[in-house]
VMD Tcl script that builds the backbone (N, CA, C; Angstrom):
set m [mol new atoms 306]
animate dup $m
set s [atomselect $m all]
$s set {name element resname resid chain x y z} {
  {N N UNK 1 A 0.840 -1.175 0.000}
  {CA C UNK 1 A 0.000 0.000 0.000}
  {C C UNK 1 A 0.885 1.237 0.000}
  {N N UNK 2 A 0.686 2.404 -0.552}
  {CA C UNK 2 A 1.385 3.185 -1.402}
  {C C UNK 2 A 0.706 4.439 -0.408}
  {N N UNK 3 A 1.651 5.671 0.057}
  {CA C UNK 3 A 1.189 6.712 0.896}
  {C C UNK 3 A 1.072 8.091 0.001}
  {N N UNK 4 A 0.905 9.143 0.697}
  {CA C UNK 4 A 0.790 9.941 0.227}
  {C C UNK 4 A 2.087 11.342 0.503}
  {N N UNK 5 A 2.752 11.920 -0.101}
  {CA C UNK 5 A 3.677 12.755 -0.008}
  {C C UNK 5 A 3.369 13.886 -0.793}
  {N N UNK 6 A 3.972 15.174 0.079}
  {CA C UNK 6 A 3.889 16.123 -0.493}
  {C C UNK 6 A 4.778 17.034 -0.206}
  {N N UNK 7 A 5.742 17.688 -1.502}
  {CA C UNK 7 A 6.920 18.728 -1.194}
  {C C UNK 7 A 6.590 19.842 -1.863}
  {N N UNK 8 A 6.820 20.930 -1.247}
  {CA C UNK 8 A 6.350 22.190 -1.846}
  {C C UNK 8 A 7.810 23.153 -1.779}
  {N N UNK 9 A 7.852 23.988 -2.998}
  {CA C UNK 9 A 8.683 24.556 -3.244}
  {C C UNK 9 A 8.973 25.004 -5.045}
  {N N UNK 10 A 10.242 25.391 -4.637}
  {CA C UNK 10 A 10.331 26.121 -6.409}
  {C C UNK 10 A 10.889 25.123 -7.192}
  {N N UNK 11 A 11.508 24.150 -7.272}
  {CA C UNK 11 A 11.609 23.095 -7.601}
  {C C UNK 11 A 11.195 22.169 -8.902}
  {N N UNK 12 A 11.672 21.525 -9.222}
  {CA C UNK 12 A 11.273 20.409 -10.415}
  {C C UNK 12 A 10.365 19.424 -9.715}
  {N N UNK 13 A 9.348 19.464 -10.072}
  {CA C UNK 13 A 8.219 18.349 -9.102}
  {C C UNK 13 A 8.953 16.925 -9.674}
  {N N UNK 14 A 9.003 15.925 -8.731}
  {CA C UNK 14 A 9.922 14.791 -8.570}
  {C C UNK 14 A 9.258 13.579 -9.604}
  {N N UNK 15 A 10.258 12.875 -9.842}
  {CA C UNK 15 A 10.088 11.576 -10.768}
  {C C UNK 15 A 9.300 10.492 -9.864}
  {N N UNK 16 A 8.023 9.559 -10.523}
  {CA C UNK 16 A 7.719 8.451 -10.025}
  {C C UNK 16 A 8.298 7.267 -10.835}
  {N N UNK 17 A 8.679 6.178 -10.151}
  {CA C UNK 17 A 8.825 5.085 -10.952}
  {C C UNK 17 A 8.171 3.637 -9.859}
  {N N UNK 18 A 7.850 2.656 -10.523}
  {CA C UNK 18 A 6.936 1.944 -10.516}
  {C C UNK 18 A 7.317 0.718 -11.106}
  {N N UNK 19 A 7.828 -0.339 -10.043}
  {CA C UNK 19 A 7.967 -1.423 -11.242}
  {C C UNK 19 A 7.664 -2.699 -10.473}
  {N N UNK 20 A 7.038 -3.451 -11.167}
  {CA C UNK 20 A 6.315 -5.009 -10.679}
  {C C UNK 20 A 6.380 -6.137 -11.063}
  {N N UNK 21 A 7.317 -6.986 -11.218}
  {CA C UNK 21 A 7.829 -8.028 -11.830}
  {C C UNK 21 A 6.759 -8.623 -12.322}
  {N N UNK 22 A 5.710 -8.953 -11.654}
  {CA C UNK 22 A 4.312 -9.561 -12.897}
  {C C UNK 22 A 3.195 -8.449 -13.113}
  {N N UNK 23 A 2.674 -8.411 -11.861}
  {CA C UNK 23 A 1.468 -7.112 -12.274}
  {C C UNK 23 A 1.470 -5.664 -11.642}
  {N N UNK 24 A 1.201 -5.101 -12.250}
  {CA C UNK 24 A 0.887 -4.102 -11.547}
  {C C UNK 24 A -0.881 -3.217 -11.938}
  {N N UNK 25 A -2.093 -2.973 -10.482}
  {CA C UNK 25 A -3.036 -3.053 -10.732}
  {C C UNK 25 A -3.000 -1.441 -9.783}
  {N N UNK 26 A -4.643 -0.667 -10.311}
  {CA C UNK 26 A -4.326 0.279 -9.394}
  {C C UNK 26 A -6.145 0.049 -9.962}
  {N N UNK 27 A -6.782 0.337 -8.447}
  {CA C UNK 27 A -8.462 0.593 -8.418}
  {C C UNK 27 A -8.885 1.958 -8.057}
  {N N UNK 28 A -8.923 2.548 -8.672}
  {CA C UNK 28 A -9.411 3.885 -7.910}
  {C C UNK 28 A -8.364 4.684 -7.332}
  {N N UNK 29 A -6.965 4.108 -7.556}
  {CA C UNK 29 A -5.990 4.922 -6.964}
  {C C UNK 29 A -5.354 5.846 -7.572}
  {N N UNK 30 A -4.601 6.805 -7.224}
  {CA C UNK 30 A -3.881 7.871 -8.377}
  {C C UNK 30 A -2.587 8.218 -8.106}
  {N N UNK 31 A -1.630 8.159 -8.846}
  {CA C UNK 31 A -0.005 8.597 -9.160}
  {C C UNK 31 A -0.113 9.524 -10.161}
  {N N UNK 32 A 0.458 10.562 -9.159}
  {CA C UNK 32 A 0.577 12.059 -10.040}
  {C C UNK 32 A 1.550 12.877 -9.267}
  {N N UNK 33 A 2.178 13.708 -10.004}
  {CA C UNK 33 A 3.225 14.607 -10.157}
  {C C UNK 33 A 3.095 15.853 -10.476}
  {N N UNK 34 A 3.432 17.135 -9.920}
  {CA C UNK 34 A 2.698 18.181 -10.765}
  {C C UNK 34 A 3.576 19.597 -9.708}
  {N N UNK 35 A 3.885 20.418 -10.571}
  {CA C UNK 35 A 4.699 21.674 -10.522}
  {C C UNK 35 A 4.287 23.066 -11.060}
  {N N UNK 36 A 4.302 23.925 -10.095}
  {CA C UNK 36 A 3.773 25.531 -10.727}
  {C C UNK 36 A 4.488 26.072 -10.864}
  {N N UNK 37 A 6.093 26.116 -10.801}
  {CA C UNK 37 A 7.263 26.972 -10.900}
  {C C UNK 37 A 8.081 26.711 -12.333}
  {N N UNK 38 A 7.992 25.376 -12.150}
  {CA C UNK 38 A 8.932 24.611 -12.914}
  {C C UNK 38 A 8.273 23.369 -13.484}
  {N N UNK 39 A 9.402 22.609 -14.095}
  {CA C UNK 39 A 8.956 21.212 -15.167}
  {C C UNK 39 A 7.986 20.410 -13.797}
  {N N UNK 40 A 6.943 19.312 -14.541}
  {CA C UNK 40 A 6.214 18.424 -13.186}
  {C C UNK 40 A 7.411 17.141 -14.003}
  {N N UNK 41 A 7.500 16.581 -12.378}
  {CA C UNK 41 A 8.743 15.070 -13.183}
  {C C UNK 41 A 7.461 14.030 -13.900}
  {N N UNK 42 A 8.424 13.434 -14.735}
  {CA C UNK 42 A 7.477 12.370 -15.251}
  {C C UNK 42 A 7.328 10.683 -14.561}
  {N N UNK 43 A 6.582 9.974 -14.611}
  {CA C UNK 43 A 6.004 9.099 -14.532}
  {C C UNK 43 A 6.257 7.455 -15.021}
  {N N UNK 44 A 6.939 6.889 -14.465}
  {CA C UNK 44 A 7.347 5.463 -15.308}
  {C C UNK 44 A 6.436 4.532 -14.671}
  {N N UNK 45 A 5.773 3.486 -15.205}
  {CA C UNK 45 A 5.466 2.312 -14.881}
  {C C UNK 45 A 5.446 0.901 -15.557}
  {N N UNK 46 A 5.803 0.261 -14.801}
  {CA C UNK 46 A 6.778 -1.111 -15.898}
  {C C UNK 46 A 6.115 -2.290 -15.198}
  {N N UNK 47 A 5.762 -3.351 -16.064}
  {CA C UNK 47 A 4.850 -4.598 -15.066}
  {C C UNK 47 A 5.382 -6.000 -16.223}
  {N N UNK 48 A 6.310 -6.741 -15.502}
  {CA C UNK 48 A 6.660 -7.857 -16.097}
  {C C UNK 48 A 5.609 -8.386 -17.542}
  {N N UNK 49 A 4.051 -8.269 -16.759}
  {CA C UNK 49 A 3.327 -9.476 -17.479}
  {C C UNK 49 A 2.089 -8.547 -17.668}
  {N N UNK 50 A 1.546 -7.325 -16.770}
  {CA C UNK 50 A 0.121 -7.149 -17.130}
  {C C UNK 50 A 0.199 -5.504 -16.468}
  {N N UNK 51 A -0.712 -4.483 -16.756}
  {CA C UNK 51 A -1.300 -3.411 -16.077}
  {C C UNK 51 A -2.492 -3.558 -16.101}
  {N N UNK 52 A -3.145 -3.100 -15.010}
  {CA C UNK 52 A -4.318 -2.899 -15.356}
  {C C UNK 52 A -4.902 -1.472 -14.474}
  {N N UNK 53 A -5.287 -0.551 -15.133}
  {CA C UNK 53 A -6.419 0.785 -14.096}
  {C C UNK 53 A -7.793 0.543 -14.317}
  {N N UNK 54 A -8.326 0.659 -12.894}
  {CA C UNK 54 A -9.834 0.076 -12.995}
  {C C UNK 54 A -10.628 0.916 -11.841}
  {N N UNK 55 A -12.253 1.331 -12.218}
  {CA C UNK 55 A -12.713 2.572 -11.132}
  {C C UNK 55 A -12.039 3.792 -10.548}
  {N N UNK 56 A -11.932 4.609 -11.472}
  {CA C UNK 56 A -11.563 5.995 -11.623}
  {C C UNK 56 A -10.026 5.843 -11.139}
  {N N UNK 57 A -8.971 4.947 -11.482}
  {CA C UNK 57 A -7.602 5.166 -11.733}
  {C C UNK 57 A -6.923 6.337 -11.915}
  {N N UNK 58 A -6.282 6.839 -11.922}
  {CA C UNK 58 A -5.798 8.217 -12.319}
  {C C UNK 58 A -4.301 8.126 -12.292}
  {N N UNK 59 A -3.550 8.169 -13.577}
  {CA C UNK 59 A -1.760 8.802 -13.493}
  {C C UNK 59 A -1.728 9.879 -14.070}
  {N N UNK 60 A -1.472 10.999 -13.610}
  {CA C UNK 60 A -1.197 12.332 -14.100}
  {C C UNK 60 A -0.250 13.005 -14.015}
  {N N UNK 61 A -0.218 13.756 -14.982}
  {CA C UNK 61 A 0.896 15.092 -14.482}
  {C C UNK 61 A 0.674 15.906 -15.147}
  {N N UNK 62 A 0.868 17.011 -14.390}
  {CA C UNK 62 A 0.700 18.996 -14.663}
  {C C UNK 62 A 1.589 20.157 -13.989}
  {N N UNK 63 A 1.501 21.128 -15.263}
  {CA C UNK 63 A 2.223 21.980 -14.664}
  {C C UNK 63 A 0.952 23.227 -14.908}
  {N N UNK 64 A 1.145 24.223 -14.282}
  {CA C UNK 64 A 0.095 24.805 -13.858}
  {C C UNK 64 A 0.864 26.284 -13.892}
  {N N UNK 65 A 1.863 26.140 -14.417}
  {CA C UNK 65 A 3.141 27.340 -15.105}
  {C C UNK 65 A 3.730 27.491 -15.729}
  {N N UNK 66 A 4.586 28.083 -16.139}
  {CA C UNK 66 A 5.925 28.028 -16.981}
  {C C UNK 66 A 6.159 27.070 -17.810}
  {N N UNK 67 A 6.405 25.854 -16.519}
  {CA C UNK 67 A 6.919 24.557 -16.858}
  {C C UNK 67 A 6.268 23.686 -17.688}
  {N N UNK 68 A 6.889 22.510 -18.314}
  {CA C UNK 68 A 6.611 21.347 -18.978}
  {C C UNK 68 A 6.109 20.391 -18.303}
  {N N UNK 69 A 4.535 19.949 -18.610}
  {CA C UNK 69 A 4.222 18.550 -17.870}
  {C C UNK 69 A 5.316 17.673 -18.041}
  {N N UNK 70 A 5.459 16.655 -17.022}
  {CA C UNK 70 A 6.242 15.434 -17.350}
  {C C UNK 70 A 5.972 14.383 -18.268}
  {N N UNK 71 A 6.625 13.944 -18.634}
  {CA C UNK 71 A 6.105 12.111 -19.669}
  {C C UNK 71 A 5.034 11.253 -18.833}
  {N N UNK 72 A 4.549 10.409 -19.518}
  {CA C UNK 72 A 3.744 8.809 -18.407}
  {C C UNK 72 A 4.226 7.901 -19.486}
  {N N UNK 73 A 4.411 6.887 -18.789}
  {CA C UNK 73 A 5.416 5.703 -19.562}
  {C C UNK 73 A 4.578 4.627 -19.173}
  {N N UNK 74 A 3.954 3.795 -19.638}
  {CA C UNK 74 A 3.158 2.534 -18.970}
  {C C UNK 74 A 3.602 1.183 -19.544}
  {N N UNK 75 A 4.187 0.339 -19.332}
  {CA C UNK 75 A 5.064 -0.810 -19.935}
  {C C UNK 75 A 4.038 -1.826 -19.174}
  {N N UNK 76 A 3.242 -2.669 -19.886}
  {CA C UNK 76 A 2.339 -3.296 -19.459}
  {C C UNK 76 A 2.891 -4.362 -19.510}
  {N N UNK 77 A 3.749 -4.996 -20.273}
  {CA C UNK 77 A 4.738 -6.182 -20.219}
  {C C UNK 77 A 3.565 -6.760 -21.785}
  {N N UNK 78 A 2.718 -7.960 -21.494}
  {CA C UNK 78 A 2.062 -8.491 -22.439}
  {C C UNK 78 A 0.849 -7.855 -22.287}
  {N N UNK 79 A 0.149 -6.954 -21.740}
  {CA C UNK 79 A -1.023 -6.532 -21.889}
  {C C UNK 79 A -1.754 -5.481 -20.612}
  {N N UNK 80 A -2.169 -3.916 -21.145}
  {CA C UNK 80 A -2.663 -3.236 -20.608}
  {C C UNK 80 A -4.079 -3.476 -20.744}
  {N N UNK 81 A -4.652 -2.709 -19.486}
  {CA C UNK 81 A -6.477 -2.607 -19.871}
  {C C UNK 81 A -6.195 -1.451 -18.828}
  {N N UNK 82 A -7.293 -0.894 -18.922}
  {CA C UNK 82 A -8.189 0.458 -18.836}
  {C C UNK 82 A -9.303 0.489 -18.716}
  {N N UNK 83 A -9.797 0.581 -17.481}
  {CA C UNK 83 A -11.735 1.019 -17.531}
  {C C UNK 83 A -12.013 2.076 -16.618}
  {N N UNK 84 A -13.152 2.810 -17.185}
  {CA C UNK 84 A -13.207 3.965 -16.137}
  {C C UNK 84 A -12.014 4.660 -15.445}
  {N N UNK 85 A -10.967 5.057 -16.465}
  {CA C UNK 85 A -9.872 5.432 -15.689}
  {C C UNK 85 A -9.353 6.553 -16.884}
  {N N UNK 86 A -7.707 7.410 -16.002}
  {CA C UNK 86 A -7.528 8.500 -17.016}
  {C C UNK 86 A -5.714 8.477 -16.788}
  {N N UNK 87 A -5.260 8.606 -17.843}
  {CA C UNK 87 A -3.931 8.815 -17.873}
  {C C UNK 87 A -3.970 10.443 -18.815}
  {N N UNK 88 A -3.690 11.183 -18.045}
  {CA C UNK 88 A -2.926 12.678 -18.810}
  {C C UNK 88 A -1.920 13.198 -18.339}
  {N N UNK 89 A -1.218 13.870 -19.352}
  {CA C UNK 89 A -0.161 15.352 -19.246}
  {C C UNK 89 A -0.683 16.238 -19.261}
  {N N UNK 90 A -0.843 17.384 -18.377}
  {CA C UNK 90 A -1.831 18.721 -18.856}
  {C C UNK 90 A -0.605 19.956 -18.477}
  {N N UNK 91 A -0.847 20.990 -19.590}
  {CA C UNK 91 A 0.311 22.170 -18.889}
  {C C UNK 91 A -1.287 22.922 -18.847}
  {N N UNK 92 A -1.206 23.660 -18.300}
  {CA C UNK 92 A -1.902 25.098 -18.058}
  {C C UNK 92 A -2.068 26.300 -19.091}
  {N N UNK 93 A -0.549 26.223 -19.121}
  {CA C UNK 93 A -0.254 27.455 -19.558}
  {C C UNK 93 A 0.653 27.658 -21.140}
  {N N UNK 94 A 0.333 28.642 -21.776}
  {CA C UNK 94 A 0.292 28.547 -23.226}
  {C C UNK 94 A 1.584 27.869 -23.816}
  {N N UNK 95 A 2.685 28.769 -22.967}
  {CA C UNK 95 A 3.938 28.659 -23.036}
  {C C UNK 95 A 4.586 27.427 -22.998}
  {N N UNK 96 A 3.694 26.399 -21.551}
  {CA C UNK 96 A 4.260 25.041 -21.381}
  {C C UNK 96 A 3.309 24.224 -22.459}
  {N N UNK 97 A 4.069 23.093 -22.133}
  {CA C UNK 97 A 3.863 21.846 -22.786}
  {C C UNK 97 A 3.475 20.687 -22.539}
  {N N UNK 98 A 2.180 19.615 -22.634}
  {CA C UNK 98 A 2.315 18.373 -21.553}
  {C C UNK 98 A 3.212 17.455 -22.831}
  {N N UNK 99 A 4.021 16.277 -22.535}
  {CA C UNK 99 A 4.969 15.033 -22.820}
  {C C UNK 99 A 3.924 14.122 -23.627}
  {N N UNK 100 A 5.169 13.185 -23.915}
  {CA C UNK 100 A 4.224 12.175 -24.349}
  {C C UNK 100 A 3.977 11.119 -23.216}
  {N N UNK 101 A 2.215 10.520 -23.498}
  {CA C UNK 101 A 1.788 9.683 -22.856}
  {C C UNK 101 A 1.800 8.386 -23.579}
  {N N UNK 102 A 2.478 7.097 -23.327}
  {CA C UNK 102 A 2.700 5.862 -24.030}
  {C C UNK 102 A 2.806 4.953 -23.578}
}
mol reanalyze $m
mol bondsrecalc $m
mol representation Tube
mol addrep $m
């Protein structure tokens, strides 16, 4: 079971990585990253054999300034699924940019 953290500051919002030798499943849970000064870090997740997000899942990242959303990386191994769930990059702002999501 996975907690919750939070650092505030001017900063590069921090990298997640994620890795599960067979599965990795998330129900309703959310991994996100996100920065108003600067770049939000991006997002890796890697699963030997399967992913799956199910009942409002959520991996995100945003920047809400300046900065560049981060990447989301999802390595499902042999097979992702998705229901009722959301993977985005969002910038805010004109200037920034969200990554690629893959």
């Amino acid at each position: 079971r996975a907690g919750h953290r939070r650092f505030d500051g001017a900063g590069k919002g921090g990298n997640i990585g994620v890795t599960a030798s067979r599965t990795f499943e998330s129900n309703g849970g959310t991994i996100s990253t996100a920065a108003s000064l600067a770049d939000a870090g991006s997002i890796a997740i890697s699963a030997g054999q399967s992913a799956r997000l199910d009942n409002g899942a959520t991996i995100s990242t945003r920047s809400t300034g300046p900065g560049n959303a981060g990447g989301i990386f999802i390595n499902g191994g042999r097979r992702f699924e998705m229901r009722n769930s959301a993977v985005t990059a969002q910038a805010d702002l004109v200037v920034a940019r969200g990554h690629a999501v893959r």
